[in-house]
DONULUM-404291 format. One record per residue (C-alpha): residue in three letters; x, y, z. Coordinates in steps of 0.25 Angstrom, whole numbers, plus 5000, padded with zeros to 4 digits. Example, Ala and Ser with C-alpha at 12.3 -4.5 7.8 and 13.67 -1.06 7.14 Angstrom:
BEGIN
[pt "ALA",[5049,4982,5031]] [pt "SER",[5055,4996,5029]] 
//
This chain:
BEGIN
[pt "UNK",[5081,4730,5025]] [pt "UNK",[5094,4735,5036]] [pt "UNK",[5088,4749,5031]] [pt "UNK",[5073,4746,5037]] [pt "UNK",[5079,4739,5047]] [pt "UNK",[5088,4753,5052]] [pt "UNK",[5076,4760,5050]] [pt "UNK",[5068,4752,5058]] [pt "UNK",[5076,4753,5070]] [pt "UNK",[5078,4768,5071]] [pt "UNK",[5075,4772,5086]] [pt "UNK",[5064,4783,5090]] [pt "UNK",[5077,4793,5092]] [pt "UNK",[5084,4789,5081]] [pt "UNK",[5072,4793,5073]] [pt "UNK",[5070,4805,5080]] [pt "UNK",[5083,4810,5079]] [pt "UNK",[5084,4809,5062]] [pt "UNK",[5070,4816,5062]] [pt "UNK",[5077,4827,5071]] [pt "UNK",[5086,4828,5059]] [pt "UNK",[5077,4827,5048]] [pt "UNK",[5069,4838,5056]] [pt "UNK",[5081,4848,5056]] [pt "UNK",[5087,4846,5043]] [pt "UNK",[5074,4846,5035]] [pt "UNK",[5070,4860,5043]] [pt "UNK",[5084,4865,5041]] [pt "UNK",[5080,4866,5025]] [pt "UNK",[5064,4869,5028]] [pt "UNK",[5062,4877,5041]] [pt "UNK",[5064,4891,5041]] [pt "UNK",[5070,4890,5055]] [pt "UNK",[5080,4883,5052]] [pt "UNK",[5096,4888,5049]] [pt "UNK",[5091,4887,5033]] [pt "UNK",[5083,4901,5034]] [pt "UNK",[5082,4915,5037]] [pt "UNK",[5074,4922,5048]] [pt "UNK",[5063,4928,5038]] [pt "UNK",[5050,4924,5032]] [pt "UNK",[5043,4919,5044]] [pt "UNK",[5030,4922,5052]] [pt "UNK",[5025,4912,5062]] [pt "UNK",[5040,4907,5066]] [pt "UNK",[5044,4922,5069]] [pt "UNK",[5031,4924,5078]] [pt "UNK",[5034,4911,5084]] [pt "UNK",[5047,4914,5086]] [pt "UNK",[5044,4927,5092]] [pt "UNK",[5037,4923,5102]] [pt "UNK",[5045,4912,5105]] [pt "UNK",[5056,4921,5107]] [pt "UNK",[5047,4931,5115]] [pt "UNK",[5044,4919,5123]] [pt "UNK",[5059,4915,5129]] [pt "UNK",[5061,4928,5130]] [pt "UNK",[5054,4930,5141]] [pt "UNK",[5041,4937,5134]] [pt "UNK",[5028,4932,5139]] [pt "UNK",[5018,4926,5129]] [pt "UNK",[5004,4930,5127]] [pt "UNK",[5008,4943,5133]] [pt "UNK",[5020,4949,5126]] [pt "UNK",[5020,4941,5114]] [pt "UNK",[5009,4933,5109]] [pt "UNK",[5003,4923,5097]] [pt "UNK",[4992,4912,5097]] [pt "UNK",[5002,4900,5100]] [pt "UNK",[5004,4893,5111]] [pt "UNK",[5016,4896,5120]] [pt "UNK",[5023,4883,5115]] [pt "UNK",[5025,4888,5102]] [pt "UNK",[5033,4900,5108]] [pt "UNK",[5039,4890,5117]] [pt "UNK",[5046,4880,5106]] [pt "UNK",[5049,4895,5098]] [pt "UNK",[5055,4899,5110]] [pt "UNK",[5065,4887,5110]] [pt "UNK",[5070,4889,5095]] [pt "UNK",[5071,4905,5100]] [pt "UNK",[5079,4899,5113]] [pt "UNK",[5087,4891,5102]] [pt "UNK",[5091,4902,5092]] [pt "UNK",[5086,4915,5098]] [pt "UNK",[5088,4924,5085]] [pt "UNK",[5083,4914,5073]] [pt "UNK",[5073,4900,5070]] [pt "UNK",[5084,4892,5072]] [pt "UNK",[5080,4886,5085]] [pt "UNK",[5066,4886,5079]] [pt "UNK",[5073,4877,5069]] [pt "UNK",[5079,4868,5082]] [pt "UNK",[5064,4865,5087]] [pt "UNK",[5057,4864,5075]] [pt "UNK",[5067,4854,5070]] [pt "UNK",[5065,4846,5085]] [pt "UNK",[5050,4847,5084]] [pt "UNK",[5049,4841,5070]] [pt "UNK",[5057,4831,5072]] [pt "UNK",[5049,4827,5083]] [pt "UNK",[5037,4827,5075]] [pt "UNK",[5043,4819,5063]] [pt "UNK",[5048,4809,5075]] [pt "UNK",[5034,4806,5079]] [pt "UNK",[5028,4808,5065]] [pt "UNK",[5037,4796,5062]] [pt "UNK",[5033,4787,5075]] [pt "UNK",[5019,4790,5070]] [pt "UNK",[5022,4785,5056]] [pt "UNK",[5029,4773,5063]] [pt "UNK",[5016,4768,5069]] [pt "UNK",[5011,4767,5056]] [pt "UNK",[5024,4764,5045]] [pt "UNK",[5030,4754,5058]] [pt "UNK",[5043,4757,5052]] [pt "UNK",[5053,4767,5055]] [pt "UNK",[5058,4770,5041]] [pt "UNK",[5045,4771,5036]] [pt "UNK",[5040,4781,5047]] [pt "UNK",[5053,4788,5045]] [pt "UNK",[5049,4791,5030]] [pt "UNK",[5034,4794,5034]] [pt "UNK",[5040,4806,5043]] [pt "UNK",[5054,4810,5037]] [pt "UNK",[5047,4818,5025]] [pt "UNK",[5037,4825,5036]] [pt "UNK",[5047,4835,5041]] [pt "UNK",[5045,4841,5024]] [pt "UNK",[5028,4840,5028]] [pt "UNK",[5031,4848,5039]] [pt "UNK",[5036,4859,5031]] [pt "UNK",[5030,4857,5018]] [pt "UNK",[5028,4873,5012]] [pt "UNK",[5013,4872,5012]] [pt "UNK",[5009,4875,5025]] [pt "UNK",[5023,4876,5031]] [pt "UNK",[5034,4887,5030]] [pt "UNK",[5039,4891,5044]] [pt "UNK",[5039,4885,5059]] [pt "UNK",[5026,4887,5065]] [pt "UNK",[5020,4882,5078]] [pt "UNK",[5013,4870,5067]] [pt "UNK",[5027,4866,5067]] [pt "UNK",[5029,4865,5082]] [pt "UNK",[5014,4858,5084]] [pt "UNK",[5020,4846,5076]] [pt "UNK",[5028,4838,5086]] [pt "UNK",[5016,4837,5094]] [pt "UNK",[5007,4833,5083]] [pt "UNK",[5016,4822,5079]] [pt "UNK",[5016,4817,5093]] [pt "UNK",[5002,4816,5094]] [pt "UNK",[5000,4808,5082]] [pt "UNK",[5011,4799,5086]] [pt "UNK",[5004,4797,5102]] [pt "UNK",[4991,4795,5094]] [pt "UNK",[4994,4785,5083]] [pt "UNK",[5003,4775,5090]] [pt "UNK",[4992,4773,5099]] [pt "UNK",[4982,4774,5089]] [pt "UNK",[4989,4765,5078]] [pt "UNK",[5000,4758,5085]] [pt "UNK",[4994,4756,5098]] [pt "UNK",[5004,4761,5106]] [pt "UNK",[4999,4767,5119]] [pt "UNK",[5007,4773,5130]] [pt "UNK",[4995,4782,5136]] [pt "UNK",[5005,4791,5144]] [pt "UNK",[5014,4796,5132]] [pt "UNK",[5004,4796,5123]] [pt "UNK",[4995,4806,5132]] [pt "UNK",[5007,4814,5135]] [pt "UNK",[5010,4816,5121]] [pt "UNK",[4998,4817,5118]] [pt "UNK",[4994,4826,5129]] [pt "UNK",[5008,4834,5128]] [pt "UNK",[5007,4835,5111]] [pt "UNK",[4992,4843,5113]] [pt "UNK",[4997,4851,5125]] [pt "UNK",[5009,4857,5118]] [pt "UNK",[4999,4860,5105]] [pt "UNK",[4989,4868,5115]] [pt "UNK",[5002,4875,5120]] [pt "UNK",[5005,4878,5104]] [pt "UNK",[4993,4881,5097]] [pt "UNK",[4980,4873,5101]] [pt "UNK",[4974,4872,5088]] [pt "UNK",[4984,4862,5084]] [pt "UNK",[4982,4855,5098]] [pt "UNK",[4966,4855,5097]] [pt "UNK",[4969,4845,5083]] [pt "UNK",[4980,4837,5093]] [pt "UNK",[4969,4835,5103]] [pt "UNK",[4961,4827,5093]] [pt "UNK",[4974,4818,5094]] [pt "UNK",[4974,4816,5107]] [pt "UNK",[4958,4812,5108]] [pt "UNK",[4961,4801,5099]] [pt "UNK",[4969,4795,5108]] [pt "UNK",[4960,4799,5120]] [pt "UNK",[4949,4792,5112]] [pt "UNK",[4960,4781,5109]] [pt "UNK",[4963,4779,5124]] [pt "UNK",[4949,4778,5128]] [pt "UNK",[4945,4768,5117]] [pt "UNK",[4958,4760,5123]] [pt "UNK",[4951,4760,5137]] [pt "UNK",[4964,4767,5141]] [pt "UNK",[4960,4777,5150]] [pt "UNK",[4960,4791,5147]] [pt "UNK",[4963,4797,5159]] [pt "UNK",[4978,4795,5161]] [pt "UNK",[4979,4800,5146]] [pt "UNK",[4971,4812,5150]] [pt "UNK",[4980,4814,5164]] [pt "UNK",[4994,4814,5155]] [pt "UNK",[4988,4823,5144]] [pt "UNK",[4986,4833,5157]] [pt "UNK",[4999,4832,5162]] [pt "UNK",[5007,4834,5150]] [pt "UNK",[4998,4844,5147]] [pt "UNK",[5000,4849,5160]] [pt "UNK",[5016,4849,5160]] [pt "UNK",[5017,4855,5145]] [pt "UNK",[5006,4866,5150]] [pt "UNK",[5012,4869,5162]] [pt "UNK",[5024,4878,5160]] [pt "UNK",[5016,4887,5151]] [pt "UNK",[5008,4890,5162]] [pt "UNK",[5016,4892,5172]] [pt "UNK",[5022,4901,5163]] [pt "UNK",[5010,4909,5161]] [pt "UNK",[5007,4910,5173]] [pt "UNK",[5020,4916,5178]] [pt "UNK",[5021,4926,5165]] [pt "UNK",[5006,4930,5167]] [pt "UNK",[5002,4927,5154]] [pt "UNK",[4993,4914,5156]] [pt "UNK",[4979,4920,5154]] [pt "UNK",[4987,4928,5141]] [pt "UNK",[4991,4913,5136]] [pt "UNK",[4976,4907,5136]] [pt "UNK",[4970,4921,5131]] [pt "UNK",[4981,4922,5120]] [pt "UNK",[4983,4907,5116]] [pt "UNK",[4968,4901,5117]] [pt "UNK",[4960,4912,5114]] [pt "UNK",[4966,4923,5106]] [pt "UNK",[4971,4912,5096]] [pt "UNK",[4957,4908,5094]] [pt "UNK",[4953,4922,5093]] [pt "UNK",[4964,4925,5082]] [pt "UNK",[4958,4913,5072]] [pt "UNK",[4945,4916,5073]] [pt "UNK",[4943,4932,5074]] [pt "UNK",[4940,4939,5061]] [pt "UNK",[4954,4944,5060]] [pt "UNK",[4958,4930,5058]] [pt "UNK",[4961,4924,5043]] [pt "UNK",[4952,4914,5043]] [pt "UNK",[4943,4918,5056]] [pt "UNK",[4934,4903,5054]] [pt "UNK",[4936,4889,5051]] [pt "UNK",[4928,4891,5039]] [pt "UNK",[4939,4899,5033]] [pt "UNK",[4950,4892,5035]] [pt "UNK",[4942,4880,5028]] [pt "UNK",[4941,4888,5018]] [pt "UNK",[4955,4893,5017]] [pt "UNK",[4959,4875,5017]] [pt "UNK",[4951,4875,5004]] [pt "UNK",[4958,4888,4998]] [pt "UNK",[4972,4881,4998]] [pt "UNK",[4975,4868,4991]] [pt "UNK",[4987,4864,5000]] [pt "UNK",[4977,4862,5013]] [pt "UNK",[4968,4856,5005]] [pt "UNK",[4980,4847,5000]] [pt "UNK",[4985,4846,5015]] [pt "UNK",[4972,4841,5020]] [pt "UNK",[4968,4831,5011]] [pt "UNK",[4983,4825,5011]] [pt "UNK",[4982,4825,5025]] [pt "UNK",[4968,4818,5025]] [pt "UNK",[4970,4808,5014]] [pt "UNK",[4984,4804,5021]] [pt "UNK",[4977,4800,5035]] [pt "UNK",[4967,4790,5028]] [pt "UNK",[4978,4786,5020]] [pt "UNK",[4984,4782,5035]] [pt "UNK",[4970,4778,5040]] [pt "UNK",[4967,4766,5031]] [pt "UNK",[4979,4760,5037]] [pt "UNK",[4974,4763,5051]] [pt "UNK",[4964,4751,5059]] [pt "UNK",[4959,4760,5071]] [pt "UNK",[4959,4775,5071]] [pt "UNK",[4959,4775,5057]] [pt "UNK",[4956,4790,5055]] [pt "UNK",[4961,4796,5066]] [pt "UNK",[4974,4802,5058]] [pt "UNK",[4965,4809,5048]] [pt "UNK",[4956,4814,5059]] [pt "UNK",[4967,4820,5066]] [pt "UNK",[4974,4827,5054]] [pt "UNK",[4962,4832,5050]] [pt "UNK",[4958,4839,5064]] [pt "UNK",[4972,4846,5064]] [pt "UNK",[4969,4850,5050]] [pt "UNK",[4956,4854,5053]] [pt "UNK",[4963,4863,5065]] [pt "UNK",[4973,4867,5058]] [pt "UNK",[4963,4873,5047]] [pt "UNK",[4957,4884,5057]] [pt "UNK",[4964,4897,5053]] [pt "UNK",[4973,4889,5044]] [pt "UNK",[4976,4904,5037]] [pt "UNK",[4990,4898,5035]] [pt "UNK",[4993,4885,5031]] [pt "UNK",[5004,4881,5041]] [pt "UNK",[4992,4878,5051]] [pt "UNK",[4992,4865,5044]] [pt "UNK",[5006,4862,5047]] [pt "UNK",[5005,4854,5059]] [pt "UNK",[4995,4845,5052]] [pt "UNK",[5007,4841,5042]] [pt "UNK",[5010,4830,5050]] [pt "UNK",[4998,4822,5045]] [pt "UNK",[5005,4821,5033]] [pt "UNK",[5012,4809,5040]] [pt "UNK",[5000,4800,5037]] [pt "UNK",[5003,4802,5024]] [pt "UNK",[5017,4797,5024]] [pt "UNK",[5013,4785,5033]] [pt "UNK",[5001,4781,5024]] [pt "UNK",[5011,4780,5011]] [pt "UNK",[5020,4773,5020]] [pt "UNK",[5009,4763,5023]] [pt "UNK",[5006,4760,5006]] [pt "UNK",[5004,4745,5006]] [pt "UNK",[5013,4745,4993]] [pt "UNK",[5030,4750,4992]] [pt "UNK",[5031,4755,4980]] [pt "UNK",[5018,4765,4980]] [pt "UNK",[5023,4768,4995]] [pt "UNK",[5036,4771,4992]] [pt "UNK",[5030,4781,4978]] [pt "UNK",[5019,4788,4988]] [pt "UNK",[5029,4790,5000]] [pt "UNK",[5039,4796,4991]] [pt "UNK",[5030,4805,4983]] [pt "UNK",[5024,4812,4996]] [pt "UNK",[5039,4813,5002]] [pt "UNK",[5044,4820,4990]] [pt "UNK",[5032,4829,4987]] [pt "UNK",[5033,4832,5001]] [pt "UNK",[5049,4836,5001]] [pt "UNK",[5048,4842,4989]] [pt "UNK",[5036,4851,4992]] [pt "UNK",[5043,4856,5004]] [pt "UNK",[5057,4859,5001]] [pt "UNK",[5050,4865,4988]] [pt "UNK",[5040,4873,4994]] [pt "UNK",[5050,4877,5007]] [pt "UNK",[5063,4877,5001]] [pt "UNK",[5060,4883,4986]] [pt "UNK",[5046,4892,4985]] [pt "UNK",[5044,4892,4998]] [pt "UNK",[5049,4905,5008]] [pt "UNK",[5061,4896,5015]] [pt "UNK",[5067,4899,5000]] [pt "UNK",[5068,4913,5003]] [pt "UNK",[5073,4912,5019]] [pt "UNK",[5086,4903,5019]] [pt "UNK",[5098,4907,5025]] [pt "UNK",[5105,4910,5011]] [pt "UNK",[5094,4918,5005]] [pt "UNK",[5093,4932,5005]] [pt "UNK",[5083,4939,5000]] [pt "UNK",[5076,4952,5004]] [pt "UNK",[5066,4946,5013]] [pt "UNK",[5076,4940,5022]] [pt "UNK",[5085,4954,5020]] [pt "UNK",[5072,4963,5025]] [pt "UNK",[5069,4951,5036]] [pt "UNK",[5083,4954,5040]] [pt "UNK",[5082,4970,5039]] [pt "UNK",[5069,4973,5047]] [pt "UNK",[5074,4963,5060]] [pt "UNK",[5088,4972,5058]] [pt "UNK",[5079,4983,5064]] [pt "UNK",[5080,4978,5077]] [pt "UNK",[5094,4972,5079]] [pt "UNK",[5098,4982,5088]] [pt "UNK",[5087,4982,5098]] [pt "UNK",[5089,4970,5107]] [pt "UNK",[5076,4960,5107]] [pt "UNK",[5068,4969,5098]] [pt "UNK",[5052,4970,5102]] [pt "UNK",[5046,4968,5089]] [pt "UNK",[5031,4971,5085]] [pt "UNK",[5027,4966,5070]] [pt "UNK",[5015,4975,5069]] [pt "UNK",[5004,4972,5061]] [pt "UNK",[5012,4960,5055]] [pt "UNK",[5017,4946,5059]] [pt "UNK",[5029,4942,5065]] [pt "UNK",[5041,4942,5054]] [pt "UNK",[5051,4938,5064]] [pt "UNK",[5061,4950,5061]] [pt "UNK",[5071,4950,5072]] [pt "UNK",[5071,4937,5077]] [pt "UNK",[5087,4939,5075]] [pt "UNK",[5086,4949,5084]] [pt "UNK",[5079,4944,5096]] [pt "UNK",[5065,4952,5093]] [pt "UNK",[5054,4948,5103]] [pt "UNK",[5039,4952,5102]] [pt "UNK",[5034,4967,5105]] [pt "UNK",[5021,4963,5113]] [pt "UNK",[5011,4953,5113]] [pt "UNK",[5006,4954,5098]] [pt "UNK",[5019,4956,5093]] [pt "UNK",[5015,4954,5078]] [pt "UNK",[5001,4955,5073]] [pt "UNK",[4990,4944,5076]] [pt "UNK",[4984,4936,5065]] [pt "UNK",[4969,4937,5068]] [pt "UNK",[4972,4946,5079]] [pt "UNK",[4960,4950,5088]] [pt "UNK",[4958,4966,5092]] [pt "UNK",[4966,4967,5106]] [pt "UNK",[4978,4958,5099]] [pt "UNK",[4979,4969,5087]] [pt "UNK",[4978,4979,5098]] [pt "UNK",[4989,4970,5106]] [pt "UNK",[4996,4972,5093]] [pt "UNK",[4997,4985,5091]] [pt "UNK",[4997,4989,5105]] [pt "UNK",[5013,4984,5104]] [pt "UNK",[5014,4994,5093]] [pt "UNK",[5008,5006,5100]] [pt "UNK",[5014,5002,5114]] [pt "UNK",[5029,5003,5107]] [pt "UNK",[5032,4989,5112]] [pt "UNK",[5039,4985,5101]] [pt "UNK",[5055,4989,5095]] [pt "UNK",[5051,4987,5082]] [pt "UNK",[5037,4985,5074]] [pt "UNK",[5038,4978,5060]] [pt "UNK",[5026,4978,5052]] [pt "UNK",[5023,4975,5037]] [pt "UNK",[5013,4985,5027]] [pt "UNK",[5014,4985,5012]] [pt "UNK",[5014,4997,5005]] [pt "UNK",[4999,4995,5000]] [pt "UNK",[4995,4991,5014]] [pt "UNK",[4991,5005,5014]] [pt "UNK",[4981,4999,5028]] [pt "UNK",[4995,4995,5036]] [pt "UNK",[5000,5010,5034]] [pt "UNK",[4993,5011,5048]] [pt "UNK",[5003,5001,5054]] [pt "UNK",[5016,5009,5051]] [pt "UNK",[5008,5023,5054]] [pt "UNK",[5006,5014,5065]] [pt "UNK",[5019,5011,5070]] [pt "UNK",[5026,5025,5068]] [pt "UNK",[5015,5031,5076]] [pt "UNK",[5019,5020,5088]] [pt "UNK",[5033,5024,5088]] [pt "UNK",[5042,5018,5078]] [pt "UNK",[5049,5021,5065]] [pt "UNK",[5051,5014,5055]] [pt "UNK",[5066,5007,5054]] [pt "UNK",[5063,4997,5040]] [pt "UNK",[5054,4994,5030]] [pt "UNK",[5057,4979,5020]] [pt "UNK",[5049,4973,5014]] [pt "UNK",[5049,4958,5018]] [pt "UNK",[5041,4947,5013]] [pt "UNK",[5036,4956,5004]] [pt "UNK",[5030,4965,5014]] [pt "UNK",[5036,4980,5018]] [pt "UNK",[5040,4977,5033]] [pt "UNK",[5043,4990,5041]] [pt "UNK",[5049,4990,5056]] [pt "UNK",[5048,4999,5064]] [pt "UNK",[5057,5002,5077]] [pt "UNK",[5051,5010,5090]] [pt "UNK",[5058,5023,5090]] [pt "UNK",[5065,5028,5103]] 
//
């Protein structure tokens, strides 16, 4: 009982504070930004990383570097860069602040349902090992740094909702703030968030609250969040490149021919191709009515939500960490086997999903999974080719790096490498005038050094090298990492 009773009176800080450490150390063992590992084996992070670094270095986005993200991605990538300028450990700094943030709401969420702090507490402690469970995650993506504002969401939603605790002005700022911080990420994933804050529209009005005022705060946190970016646009010139870029090349990039899955209808069909979205989706569904037959009013608005992200999150799912931001619906689960009438089955059901959960992800991360092969104390030839080809260019003082006709690999990152042009690495589902983009930066020697991939049967990427020797550079080394022959190539004098 003196147990409860400790637990029971944990302050808001207090809690936040040991789920800042939960955060860290947890990510300290499954993150490969953390301390833990190595610089190899990564893709999106290294792009992200990139053009993070490109950013506080003064390079202008959308003009001379350039993905389909919002500029707040490259903003929070820029901090971890500010943070430790030559690995991902500052990436491993932010990420560990923003999911603590997201387990801190995640848990006042559960707490209007579970009342209790120490019940709340074990409904969110086992979400950090959701987040990073092996299936649909593996290394920090911008999914990762939509959570926060996700959680919060949810939280402003279901206390109104559910607890009846309305505070119109914070709830519309955060509301207002959360979706405006997603457009400036990536807008798919607010467009599911928008559907959040039109409930509580809709809630507001049935209140006779008023929606004006809501609408007024929404604009001005809007407003202010907003604000910066233009102005900055506006001084760098690159404005119109932003909307042209971010709102309708994006869209281009999914749906043109040269995309994987080019229509919905395809990515539906990819869902029923593999049996872990399958699983996921169900899970996720069958949770939030578990939830909502101990809901009174709004019953089904916690199924209805999850499902429209999912739903979302589907459209060019090609890669399964487009569901990663629609983990946190697992929370429903936890809370609705927290809420079993009876102890003893509560207690059986709520340690079975925690363990299965725990185990799967320090199994699948830690023992099969590609983290095995990337930690600190781990050498292998991977690593020693990663480490080889960045060698290349340690003595040329912020390399200009063009990965042609391939991802980005982050080779270099120690050595302070920043993007060669715009299309610094080749576009997935590019349309025409990007690939021309592209290989303009090859022809136009913009680049220090060019690293491309091309296996020995590939006799159709011959071109590339014949290519790249016809533009003016020789080759300096050819590994073979990640089970691909890597050549770079350095511009001759």
């Amino acid at each position: 009982m003196k147990s409860h009773k400790t637990f029971d009176q944990l302050s808001d800080m207090k809690v936040l504070l040991l789920f800042t450490l939960w955060s860290f150390i947890v990510q300290l063992f499954l993150s490969n930004d953390s301390p833990f590992f190595g610089l190899a084996h990564r893709v999106d992070s290294a792009w992200f990383f990139m053009e993070g670094k490109a950013f506080m270095y003064g390079l202008r986005p959308y003009v001379e570097f350039t993905d389909f993200k919002g500029p707040l991605i490259w903003t929070f990538y820029g901090i971890g860069y500010l943070i430790s300028p030559f690995n991902y450990h500052g990436m491993y700094v932010v990420s560990g602040v923003f999911y603590a943030i997201t387990l801190f709401f995640n848990y006042k969420t559960a707490k209007i349902f579970l009342q209790g702090n120490l019940a709340s507490l074990a409904a969110t402690l086992p979400m950090i090992f959701v987040y990073f469970f092996p299936w649909f995650h593996f290394e920090t993506r911008s999914e990762d740094l939509m959570l926060p504002f996700v959680a919060i969401s949810l939280y402003a939603l279901f206390k109104r909702l559910y607890a009846e605790e309305r505070n119109d002005m914070i709830d519309f700022l955060m509301l207002g703030g959360c979706f405006t911080t997603l457009v400036m990420m990536k807008y798919n994933v607010a467009a599911a968030q928008g559907v959040i804050v039109l409930i509580a529209l809709w809630d507001q009005y049935k209140s006779k609250r008023g929606l004006v005022k809501p609408f007024l705060w929404m604009i001005a946190i809007s407003a202010v969040i907003v604000a910066p970016f233009i102005i900055y646009f506006i001084m760098t010139d690159t404005l119109g490149a932003f909307f042209h870029n971010y709102f309708v090349l994006a869209y281009e990039t999914v749906t043109n021919e040269n995309s994987d899955s080019p229509s919905y209808m395809q990515d539906l069909a990819g869902i029923l191709a593999d049996y872990r979205k399958i699983i996921f989706i169900v899970a996720i569904f069958l949770s939030g009515m578990l939830l909502s037959l101990r809901l009174k009013r709004y019953k089904y608005a916690p199924v209805i939500i999850a499902l429209i992200f999912i739903a979302i999150s589907t459209r060019h799912n090609v890669w399964n960490y487009y569901y990663g931001v629609c983990y946190i619906f697992t929370l429903y689960l936890f809370i609705a086997v927290l809420l079993i009438y009876k102890q003893t089955a509560r207690l059986c059901c709520y340690g079975l999903l925690t363990a299965y959960i725990v185990c799967s992800c320090l199994y699948g991360n830690l023992i099969i999974g590609e983290l095995r092969q990337n930690t600190i104390f781990t050498h292998n030839e991977d690593r020693e080719a990663f480490q080889a080809i960045s060698d290349v260019m340690k003595d040329v003082e912020h390399p200009k790096l063009l990965s042609y006709e391939c991802q980005e690999f982050g080779f270099g990152v120690m050595y302070g490498v920043l993007p060669a042009g715009d299309q610094f690495a080749y576009p997935n589902g590019g349309t025409p005038a990007m690939i021309r983009d592209h290989k303009k930066i090859l022809t136009d020697r913009k680049a220090d050094f060019v690293v491309t991939y091309c296996r020995e049967n590939q006799t159709d990427k011959y071109q590339i090298l014949h290519d790249i020797e016809t533009a003016g550079y020789e080759l300096r080394l050819k590994r073979i990492y990640l089970n691909l022959p890597f050549y770079i190539y350095e511009k001759k004098k």
